[in-house]
C-alpha positions in Angstrom: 0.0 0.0 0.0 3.2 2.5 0.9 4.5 1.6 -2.2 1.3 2.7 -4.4 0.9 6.0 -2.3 5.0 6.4 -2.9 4.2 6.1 -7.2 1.4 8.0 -6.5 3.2 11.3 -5.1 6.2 10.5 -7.8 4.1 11.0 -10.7 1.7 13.8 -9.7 5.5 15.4 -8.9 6.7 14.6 -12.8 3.4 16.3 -14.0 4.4 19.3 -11.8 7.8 19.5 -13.1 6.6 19.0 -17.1 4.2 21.6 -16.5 6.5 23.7 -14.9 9.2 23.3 -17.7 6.4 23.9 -20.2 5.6 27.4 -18.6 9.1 28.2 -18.8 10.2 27.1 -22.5 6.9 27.5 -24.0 4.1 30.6 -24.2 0.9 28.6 -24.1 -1.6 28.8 -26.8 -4.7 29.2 -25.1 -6.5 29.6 -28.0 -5.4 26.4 -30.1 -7.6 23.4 -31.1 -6.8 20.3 -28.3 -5.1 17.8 -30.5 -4.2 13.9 -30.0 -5.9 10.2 -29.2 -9.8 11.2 -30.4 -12.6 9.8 -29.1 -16.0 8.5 -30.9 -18.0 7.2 -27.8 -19.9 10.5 -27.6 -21.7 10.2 -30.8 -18.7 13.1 -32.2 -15.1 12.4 -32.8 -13.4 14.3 -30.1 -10.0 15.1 -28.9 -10.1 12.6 -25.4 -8.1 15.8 -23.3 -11.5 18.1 -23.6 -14.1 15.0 -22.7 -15.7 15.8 -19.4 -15.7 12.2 -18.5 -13.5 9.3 -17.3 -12.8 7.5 -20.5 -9.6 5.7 -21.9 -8.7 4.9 -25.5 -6.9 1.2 -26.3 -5.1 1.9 -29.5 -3.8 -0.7 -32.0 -0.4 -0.2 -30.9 -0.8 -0.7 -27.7 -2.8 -4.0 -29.0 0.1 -5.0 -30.5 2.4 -4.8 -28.1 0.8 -6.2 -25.5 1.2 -9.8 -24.6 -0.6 -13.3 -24.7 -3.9 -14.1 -27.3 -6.7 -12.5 -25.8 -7.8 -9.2 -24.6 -7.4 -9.7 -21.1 -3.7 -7.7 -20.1 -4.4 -4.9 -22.5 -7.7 -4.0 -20.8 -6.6 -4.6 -17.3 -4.3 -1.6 -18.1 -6.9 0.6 -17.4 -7.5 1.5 -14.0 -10.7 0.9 -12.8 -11.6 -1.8 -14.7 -10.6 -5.5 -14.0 -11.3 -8.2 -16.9 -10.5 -12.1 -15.9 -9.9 -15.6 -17.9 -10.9 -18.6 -15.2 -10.1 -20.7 -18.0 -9.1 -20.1 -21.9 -12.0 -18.1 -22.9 -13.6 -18.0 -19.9 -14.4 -14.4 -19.4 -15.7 -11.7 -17.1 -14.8 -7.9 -17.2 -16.1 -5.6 -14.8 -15.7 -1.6 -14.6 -15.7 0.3 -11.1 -16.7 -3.1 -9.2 -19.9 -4.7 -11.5 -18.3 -8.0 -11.6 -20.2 -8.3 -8.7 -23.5 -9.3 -10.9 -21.2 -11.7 -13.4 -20.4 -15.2 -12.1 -19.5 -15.7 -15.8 -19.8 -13.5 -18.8 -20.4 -9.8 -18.6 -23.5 -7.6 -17.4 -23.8 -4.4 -16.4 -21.4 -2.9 -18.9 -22.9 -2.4 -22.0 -20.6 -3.1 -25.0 -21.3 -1.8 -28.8 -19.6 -3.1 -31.9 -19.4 0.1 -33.9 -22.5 1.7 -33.9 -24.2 -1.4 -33.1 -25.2 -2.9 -29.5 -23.3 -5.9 -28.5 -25.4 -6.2 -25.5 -29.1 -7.7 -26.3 -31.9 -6.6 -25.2 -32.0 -8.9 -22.1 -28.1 -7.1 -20.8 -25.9 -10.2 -21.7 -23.2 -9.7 -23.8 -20.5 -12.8 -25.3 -17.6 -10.9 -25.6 -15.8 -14.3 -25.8 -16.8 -14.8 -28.7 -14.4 -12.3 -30.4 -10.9 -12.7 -31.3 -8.6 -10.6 -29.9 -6.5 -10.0 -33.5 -9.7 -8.7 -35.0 -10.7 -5.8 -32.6 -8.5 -2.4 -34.0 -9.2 -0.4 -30.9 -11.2 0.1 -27.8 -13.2 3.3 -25.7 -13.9 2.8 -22.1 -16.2 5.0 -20.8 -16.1 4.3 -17.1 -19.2 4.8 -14.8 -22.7 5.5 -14.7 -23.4 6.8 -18.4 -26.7 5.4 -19.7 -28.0 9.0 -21.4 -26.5 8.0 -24.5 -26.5 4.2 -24.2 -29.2 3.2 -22.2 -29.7 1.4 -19.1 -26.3 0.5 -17.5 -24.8 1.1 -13.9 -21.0 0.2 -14.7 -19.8 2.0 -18.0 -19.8 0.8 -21.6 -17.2 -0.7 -24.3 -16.8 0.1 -27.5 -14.9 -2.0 -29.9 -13.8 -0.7 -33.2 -13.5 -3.7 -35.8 -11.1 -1.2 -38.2 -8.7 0.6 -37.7 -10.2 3.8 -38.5 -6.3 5.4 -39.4 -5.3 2.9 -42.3 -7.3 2.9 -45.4 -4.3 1.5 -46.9 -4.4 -2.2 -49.2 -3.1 -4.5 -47.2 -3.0 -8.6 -46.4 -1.3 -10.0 -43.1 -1.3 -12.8 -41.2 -0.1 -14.5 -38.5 0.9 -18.2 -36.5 1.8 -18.1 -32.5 2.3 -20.9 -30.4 2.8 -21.5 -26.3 2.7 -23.4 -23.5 -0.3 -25.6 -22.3 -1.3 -26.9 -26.1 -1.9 -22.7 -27.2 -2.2 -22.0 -30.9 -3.2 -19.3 -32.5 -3.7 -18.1 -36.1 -5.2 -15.5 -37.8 -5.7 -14.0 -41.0 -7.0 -10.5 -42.2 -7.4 -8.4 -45.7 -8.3 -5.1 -46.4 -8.8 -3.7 -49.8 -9.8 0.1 -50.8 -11.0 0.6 -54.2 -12.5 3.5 -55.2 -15.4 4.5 -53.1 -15.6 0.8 -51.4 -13.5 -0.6 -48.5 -13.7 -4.6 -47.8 -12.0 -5.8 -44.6 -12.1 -9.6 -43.9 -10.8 -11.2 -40.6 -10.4 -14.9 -39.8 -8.9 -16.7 -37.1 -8.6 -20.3 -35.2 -7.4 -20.5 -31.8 -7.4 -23.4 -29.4 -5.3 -24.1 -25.8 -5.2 -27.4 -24.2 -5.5 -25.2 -20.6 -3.4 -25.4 -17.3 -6.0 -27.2 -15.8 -7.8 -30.6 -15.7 -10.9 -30.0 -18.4 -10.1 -26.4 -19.6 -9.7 -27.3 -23.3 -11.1 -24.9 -25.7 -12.0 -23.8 -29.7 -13.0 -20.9 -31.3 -13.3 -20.4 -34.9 -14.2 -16.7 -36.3 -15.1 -14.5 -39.1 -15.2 -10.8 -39.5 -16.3 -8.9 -42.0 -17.0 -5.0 -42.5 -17.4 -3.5 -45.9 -17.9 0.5 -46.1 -19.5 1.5 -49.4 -19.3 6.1 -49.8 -22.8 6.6 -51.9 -22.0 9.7 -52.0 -20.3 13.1 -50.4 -23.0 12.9 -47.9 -24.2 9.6 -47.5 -22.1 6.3 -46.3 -23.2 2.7 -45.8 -21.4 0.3 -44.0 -21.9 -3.7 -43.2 -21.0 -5.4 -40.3 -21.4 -8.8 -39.1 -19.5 -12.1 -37.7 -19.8 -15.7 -37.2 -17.9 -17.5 -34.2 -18.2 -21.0 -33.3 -16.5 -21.2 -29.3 -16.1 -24.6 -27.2 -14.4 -24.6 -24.1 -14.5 -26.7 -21.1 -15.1 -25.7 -17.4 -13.0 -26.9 -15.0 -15.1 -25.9 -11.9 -13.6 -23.9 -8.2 -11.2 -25.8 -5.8 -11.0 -25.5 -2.1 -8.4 -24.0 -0.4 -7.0 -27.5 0.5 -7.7 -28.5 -3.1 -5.7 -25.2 -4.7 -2.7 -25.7 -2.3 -2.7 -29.7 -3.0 -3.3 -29.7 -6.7 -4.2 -26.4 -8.3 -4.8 -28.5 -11.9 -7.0 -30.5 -10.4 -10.9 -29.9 -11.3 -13.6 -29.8 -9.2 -13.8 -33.1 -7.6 -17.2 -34.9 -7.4 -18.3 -35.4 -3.6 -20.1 -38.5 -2.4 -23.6 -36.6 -3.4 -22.4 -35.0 -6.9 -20.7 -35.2 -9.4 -17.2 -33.6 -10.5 -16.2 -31.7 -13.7 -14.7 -34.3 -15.5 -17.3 -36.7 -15.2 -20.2 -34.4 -16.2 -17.7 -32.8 -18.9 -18.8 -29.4 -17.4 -18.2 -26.6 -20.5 -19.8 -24.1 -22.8 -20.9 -24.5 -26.9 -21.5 -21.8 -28.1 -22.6 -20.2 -31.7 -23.3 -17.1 -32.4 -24.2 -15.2 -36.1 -24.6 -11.2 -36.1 -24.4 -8.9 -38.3 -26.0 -5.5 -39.7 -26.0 -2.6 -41.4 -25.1 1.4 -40.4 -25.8 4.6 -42.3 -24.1 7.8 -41.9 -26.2 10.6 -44.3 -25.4 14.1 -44.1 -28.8 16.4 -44.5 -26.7 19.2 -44.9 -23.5 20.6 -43.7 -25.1 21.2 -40.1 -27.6 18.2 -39.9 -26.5 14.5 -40.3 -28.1 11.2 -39.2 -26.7 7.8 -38.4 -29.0 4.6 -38.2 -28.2 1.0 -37.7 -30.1 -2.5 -38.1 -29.2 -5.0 -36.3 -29.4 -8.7 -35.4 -28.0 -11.6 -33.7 -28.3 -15.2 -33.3 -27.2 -17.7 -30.4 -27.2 -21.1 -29.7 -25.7 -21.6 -26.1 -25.1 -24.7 -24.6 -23.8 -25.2 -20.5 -23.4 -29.1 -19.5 -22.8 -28.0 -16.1 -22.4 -30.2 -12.8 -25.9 -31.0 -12.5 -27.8 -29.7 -15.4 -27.6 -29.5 -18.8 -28.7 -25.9 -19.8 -29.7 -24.7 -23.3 -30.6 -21.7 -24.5 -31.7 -20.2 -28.0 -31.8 -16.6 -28.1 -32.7 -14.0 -31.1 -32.3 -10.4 -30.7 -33.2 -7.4 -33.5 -32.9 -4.1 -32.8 -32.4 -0.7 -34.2 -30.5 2.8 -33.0 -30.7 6.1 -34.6 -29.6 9.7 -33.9 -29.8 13.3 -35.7 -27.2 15.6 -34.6 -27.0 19.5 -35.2 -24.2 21.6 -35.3 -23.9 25.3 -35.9 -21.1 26.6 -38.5 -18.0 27.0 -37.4 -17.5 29.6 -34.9 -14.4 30.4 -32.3 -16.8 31.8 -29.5 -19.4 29.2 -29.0 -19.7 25.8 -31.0 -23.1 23.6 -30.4 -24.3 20.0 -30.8 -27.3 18.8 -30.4 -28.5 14.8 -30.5 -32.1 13.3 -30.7 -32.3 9.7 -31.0 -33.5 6.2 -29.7 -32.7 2.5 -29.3 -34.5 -0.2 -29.2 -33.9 -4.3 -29.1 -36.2 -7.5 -28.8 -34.3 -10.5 -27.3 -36.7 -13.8 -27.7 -34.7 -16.8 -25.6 -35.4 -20.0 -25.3 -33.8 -21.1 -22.1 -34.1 -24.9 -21.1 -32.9 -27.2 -18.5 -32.1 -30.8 -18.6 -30.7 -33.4 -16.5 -26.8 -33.7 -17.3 -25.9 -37.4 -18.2 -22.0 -37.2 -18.6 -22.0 -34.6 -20.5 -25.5 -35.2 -22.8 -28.9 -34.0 -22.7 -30.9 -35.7 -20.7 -34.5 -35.7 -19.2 -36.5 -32.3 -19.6 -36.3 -30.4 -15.9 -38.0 -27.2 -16.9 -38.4 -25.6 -20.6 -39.4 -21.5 -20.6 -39.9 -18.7 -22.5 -38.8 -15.1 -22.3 -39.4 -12.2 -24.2 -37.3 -9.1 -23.6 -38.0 -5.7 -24.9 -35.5 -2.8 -24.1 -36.0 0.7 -25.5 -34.9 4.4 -25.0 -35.2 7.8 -25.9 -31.8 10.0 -25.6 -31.0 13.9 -26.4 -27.8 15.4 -25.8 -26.9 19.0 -25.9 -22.5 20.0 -26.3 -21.1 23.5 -26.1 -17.5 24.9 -26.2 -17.2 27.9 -25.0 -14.3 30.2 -26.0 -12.5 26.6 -26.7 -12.2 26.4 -22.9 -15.4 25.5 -21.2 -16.5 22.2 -22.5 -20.3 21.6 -21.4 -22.7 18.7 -22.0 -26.6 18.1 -21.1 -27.9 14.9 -21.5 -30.7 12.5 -21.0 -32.4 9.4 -22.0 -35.8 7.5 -20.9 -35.6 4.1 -20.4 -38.2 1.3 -20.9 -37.6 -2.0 -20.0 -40.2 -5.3 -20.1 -40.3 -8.7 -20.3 -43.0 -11.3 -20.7 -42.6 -15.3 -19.5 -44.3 -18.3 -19.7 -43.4 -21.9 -18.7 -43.9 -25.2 -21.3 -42.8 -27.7 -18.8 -43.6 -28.9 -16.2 -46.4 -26.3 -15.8 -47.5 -26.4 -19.5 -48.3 -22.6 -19.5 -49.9 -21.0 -22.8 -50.4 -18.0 -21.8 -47.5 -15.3 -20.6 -47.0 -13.2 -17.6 -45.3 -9.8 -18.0 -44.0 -7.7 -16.0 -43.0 -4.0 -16.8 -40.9 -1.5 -15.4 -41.7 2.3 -14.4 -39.9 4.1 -17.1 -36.9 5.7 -15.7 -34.8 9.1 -17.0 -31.0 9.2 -16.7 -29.3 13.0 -17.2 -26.3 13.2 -16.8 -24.2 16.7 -16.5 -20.7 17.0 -17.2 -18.0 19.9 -17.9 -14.8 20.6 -18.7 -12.4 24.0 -18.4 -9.4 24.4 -19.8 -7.0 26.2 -17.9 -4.1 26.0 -20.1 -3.7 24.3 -23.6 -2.3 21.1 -22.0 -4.2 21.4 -18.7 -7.8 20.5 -18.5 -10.3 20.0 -15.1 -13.3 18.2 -15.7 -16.4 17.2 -13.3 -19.7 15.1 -13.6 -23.0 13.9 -11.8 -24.8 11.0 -13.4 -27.4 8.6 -13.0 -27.1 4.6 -13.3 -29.8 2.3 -14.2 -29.3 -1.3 -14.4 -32.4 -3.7 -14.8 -31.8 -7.5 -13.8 -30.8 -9.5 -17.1 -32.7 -12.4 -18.3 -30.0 -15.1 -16.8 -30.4 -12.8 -13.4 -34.2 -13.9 -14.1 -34.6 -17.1 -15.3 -30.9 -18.3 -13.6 -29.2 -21.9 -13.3 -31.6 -22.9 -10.5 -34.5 -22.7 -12.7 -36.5 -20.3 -10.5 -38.0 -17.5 -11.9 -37.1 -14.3 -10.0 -39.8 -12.2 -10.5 -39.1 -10.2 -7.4 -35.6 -9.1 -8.6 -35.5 -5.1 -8.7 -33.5 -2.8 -10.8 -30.1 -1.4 -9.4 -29.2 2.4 -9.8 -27.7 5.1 -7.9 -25.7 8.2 -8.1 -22.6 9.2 -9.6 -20.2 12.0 -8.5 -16.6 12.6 -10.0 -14.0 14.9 -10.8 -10.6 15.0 -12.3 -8.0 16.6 -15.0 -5.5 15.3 -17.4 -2.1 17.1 -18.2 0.0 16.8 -21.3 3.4 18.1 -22.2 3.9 20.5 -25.3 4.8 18.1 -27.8 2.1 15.4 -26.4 4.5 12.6 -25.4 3.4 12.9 -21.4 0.1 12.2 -21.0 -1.6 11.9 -17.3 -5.3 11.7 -16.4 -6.8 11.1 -12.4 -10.1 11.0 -11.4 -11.9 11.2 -7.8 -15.5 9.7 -7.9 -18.1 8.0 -5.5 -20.9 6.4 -6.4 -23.9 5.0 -4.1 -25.3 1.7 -5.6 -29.2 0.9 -4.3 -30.6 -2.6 -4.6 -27.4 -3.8 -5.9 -27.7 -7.4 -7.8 -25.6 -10.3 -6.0 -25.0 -13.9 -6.9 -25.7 -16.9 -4.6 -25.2 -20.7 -5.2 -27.1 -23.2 -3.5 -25.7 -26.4 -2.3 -25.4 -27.9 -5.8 -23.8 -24.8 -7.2 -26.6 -23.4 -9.1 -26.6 -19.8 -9.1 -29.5 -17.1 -8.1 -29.8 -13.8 -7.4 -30.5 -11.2 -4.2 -30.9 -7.3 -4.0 -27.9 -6.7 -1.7 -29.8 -3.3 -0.5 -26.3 -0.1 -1.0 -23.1 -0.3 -1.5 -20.7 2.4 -1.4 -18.4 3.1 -3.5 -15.6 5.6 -3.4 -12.7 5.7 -5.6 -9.0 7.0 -7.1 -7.9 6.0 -10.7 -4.9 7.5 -12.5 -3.4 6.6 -16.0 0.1 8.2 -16.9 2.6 7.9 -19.8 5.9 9.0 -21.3 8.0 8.9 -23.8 11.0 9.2 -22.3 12.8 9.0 -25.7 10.6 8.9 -28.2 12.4 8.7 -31.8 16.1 8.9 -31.6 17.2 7.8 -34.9 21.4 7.4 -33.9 21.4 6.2 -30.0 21.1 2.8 -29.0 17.8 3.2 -27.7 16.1 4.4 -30.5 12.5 4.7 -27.9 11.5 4.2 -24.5 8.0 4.9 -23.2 7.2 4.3 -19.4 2.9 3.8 -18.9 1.1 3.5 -15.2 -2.5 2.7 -14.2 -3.5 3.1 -10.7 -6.6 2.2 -8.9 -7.6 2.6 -4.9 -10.9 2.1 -4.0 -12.8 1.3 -0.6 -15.9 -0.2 -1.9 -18.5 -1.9 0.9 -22.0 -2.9 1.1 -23.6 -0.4 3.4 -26.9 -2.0 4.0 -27.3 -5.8 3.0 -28.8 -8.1 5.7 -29.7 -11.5 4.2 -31.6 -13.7 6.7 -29.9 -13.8 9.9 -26.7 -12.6 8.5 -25.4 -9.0 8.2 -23.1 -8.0 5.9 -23.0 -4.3 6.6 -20.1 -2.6 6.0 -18.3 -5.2 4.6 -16.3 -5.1 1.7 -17.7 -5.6 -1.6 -17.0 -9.0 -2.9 -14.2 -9.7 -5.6 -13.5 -6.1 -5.5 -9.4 -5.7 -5.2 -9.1 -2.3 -3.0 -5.3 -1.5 -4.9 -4.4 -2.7 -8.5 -1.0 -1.1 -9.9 0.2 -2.2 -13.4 3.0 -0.7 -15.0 5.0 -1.2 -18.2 8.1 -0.2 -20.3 8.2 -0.8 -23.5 12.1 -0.5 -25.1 12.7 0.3 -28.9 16.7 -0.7 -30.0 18.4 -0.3 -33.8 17.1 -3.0 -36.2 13.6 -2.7 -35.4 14.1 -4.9 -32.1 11.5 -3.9 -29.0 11.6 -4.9 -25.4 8.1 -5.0 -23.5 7.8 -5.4 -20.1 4.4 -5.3 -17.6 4.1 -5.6 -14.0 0.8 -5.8 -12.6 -0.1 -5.9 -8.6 -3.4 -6.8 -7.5 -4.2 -6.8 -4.0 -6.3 -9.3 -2.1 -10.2 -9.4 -2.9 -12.9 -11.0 -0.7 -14.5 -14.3 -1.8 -17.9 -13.9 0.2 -20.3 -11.6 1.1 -19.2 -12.3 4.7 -15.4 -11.3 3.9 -14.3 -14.6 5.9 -11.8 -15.7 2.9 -10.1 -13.9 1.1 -8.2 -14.5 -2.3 -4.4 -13.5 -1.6 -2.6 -10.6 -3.3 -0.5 -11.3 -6.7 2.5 -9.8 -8.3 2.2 -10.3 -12.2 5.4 -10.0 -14.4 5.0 -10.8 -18.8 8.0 -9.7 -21.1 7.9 -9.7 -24.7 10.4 -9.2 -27.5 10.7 -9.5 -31.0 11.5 -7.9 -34.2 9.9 -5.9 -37.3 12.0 -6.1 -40.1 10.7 -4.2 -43.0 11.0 -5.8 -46.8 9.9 -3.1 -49.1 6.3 -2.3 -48.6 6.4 -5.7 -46.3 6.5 -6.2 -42.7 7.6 -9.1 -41.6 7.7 -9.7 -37.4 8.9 -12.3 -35.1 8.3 -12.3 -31.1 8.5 -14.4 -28.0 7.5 -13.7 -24.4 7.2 -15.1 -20.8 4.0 -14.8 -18.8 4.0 -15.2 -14.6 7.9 -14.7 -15.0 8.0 -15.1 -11.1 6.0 -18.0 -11.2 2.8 -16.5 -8.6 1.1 -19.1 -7.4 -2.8 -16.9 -8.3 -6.3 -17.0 -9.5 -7.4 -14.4 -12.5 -11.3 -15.0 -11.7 -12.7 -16.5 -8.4 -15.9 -17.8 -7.9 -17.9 -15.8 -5.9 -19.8 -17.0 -2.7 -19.3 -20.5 -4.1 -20.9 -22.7 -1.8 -18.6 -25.9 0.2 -16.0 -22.7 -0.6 -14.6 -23.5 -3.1 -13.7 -20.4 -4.9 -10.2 -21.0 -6.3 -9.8 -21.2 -9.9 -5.4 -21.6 -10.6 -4.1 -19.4 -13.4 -1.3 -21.0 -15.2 2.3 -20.9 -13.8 5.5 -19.7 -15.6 4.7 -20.3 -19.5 6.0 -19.3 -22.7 4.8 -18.4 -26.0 6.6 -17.3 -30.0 5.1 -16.4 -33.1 5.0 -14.4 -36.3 3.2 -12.3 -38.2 3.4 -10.8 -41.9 1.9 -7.8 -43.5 1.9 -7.2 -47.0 
């Protein structure tokens, strides 16, 4: 903890001393445009330093550089947000503490693939089934911030499927290879001819696992092809096919992890083990759709986007077999205004609206080794989700920043049950309709200095496996979580932009918050865990300490720190005889620290290096155990050699370099506790890649 608060007081003294240095070699430009990493998540490309909100950009670089096959260490890079394998392609990601509702998968972050939602209707969202050499950038926007994106108490992703700075022809590919049976290809063309651009993605991964039944599979396809109609109007296609198997291996005891962390879970005298059942997930999943950009005029333009997806979702798990069919269509427009040009005031103004229909099937069989067996209970679940949003943006004087927003929310869904109960008629139930403003500024103080505050409200409405969950209950009584949002910050750059910091203060009080229980055969449900709160401190900073020296022998060096502190704890949750009040919030680390350094040498060799400290994290609501702290050390190195227009690269790295004995994804409140999912030890991985 001294040694956070120590970096800490370090940096915010290099900012002073930049700054300082700045004022003294430099006369500021008050009056210039902020330039640098833009942002799209606001409906309007935006420089990210004038954004009056907590939001970090995940470039294709820093994809690149970053090591291992799957999204997982690039995004843990931003503070405040934690995303965790249990097992190859086992995911969750949570922002500002929301893993708290995810015992696998993601909820309560709402993810869009372009324009289009990723999330359906019912707040799920397969994010697994993506491959991690096919997403070309990421926006974070961290917190509360359903006005533009509907209901959502944790933040929302958005994942750019082209690199929107390279129209250029182009074909690469690429082969890796590592420890515990990993292989990876992938394969990727983009082609820009005249007022068309076609970009394909395909790739094939599959990893044996460190543990006991924790193989998995995942084929994908990408495609996006942008089509310019005209000067004013552009149509683009989206869509993607991914087939995904991977096995379970199930949580360990304590006894059990420090024994034999490879082991799976072990059947007991009453139930079965992992193995046995062959515990895992099938999954397939088709979307696709289309988006339109038009320009009215030169101050009126409108984007629209159809959308659809398919999924066919299978879970043998330990003692059911659950299946689910789900189909989702939806729809999103906005209009936004803008006045001409002016260097006094500037305005924006959005109208628009969203709206999905997620139909699931969602069955439950008896689990005969790993088949289908015997009907338990069959059901039916119609979701609608829809909202109303308008934002209003002014700069003033290109230094006060200012943004008014807003969005209604509907949400309702409508059940019935085929078996056992033979039901032919279904029951809704709707919720009141629910606004979320949200109010943000930003002044700039100097060109490179800006301050920033915000107040907005969350809105999360129980998803339809918080519903209709593993034990096969409907949960009718399950309310919506929201709450208040309150935050502050700045971010400071250097004159030539090769600094870059950004902190941010916030607190946030959660009511009704959502919470996972298992009952004694591990099937999960779900409890309204009355408030939490939820104060917090999150800082991002980076240098390039040499950034392009064409004689020495370091040709760059670029340092980069995340830090996150935060003292969430329920504040009112009594469940039965038990009271968990004041405890901390479960699988919530209270100090994460990652830090990198990445090395450029003659020959186009690189050095990467990332350390990343995670503190320890309660397992239960009753904070009796406790999953230990971890230090986190990958390296990576390779070289680029160019040939011609040709890039050819080579690279190998080490992951766990000090061989931590950890878990990257507990389960939570896991009944018999056994919570303790082993991440792999020291391993190794090399591979290339070409580009044409």
């Amino acid at each position: 903890m001294a040694r956070l608060y120590f970096l800490i007081v370090c940096l915010f003294t290099c900012q002073w001393c930049f700054a300082q240095k700045a004022r003294d070699t430099v006369k500021l430009d008050t009056t210039k445009h902020l330039q640098g990493v833009t942002v799209t998540g606001y409906l309007t490309e935006q420089p990210v330093l004038g954004v009056p909100a907590s939001v970090s950009v995940i470039t294709p670089a820093q994809l690149q550089i970053q090591p291992g096959s799957s999204l997982v260490p690039a995004l843990n890079t931003v503070p405040g947000v934690r995303m965790e394998e249990r097992s190859p392609a086992s995911y969750r990601l949570s922002i500002r503490g929301s893993l708290l509702r995810s015992p696998f998968g993601v909820r309560d972050v709402k993810i869009y693939f372009d324009e289009m939602p990723l999330t359906d209707a019912g707040g799920n969202t397969y994010l697994n089934a993506i491959d991690v050499n096919s997403v070309h950038g990421l926006e974070i926007l961290k917190g509360p911030d359903g006005s533009l994106f509907g209901a959502n108490s944790g933040g929302v992703v958005l994942i750019h499927p082209v690199n929107r700075y390279n129209d250029s022809n182009y074909v690469s590919g690429g082969l890796s290879g590592g420890s515990y049976g990993l292989f990876h290809q992938n394969a990727a063309i983009q082609n820009h001819s005249g007022n068309n651009q076609l970009n394909i993605d395909e790739a094939y991964q599959t990893a044996a696992g460190y543990r006991q039944n924790s193989d998995m599979d995942r084929t994908y396809l990408q495609a996006v092809d942008k089509l310019t109609l005209s000067q004013k109007d552009q149509l683009k296609f989206l869509g993607l096919y991914s087939v995904l198997d991977y096995e379970t291996p199930g949580g360990l005891t304590l006894s059990q992890y420090n024994a034999n962390p490879q082991l799976a879970r072990l059947a007991t005298p009453t139930i079965p083990g992992s193995i046995q059942q062959r515990a895992g997930i099938r999954q397939k999943m088709l979307y696709g759709g289309l988006v339109n950009e038009w320009h009215l005029c030169d101050q009126v333009r409108n984007v629209t986007s159809i959308f659809g997806t398919y999924v066919d979702f299978a879970n043998p798990f330990i003692t059911t077999y659950n299946q689910r069919y789900e189909g989702t269509y939806g729809l999103r427009s906005y209009f936004e205004w803008s006045n001409k040009p002016n260097p006094r005031l500037n305005q924006k103004v959005n109208l628009g609206l969203e709206w999905q229909q997620t139909n699931s099937d969602i069955n439950s069989y008896g689990n005969r080794k790993g088949a289908r067996d015997t009907a338990q209970a069959l059901d039916n679940i119609h979701t609608n989700q829809h909202f109303f949003f308008a934002r209003y943006l002014a700069d003033i004087n290109r230094r006060w920043h200012i943004e008014a927003a807003m969005s209604l929310n509907f949400y309702d869904y409508e059940f019935r049950n085929l078996f056992p109960n033979n039901e032919t008629s279904f029951t809704s139930r709707h919720f009141i309709p629910q606004l979320m403003p949200r109010v943000a500024l930003s002044y700039q103080i100097t060109n490179d200095f800006i301050w920033r505050a915000s107040v907005s409200r969350g809105y999360s409405t129980p998803t339809t496996t918080e519903i209709r969950p593993t034990d096969q209950v409907m949960n009718n009584s399950l309310q919506a979580e929201d709450g208040w949002n309150y935050e502050t910050g700045f971010r400071l750059r250097n004159d030539d932009e090769s600094m870059y910091l950004d902190a941010s203060i916030f607190y946030y009080n959660l009511r009704n918050a959502i919470l996972p229980q298992q009952n004694a055969n591990g099937n999960t449900y779900y409890v309204n865990a009355g408030d939490t709160h939820q104060p917090g401190f999150e800082l991002y900073f980076t240098d390039w300490l040499i950034r392009r020296n064409e004689a020495g022998f370091i040709r760059g060096l670029q340092f980069n720190a995340s830090v996150t502190l935060d003292k969430f704890t329920f504040a009112n949750y009594v469940e039965g005889s038990n009271n968990y009040s004041g405890n901390k919030l479960t699988g919530v680390p209270e100090q994460v620290l990652v830090a990198s350094l990445q090395v450029r040498f003659p020959e186009n060799l690189y050095f990467f290096a990332q350390y990343n400290y995670t503190s320890k994290l309660p397992l239960n609501d009753a904070n009796s155990a406790f999953a230990p702290h971890y230090n986190l050390v990958q390296l990576k190195a390779g070289r680029e050699p160019r040939i011609g227009k040709s890039r050819l690269g080579f690279f190998t790295g080490i992951d766990n370099l000090l061989n931590e004995k950890y878990s990257l994804g507990d389960d939570l409140n896991a009944p018999g506790g056994r919570y303790y999912n082993a991440a792999a030890p020291r391993n190794y991985y090399a591979g290339m890649n070409i580009r044409f």
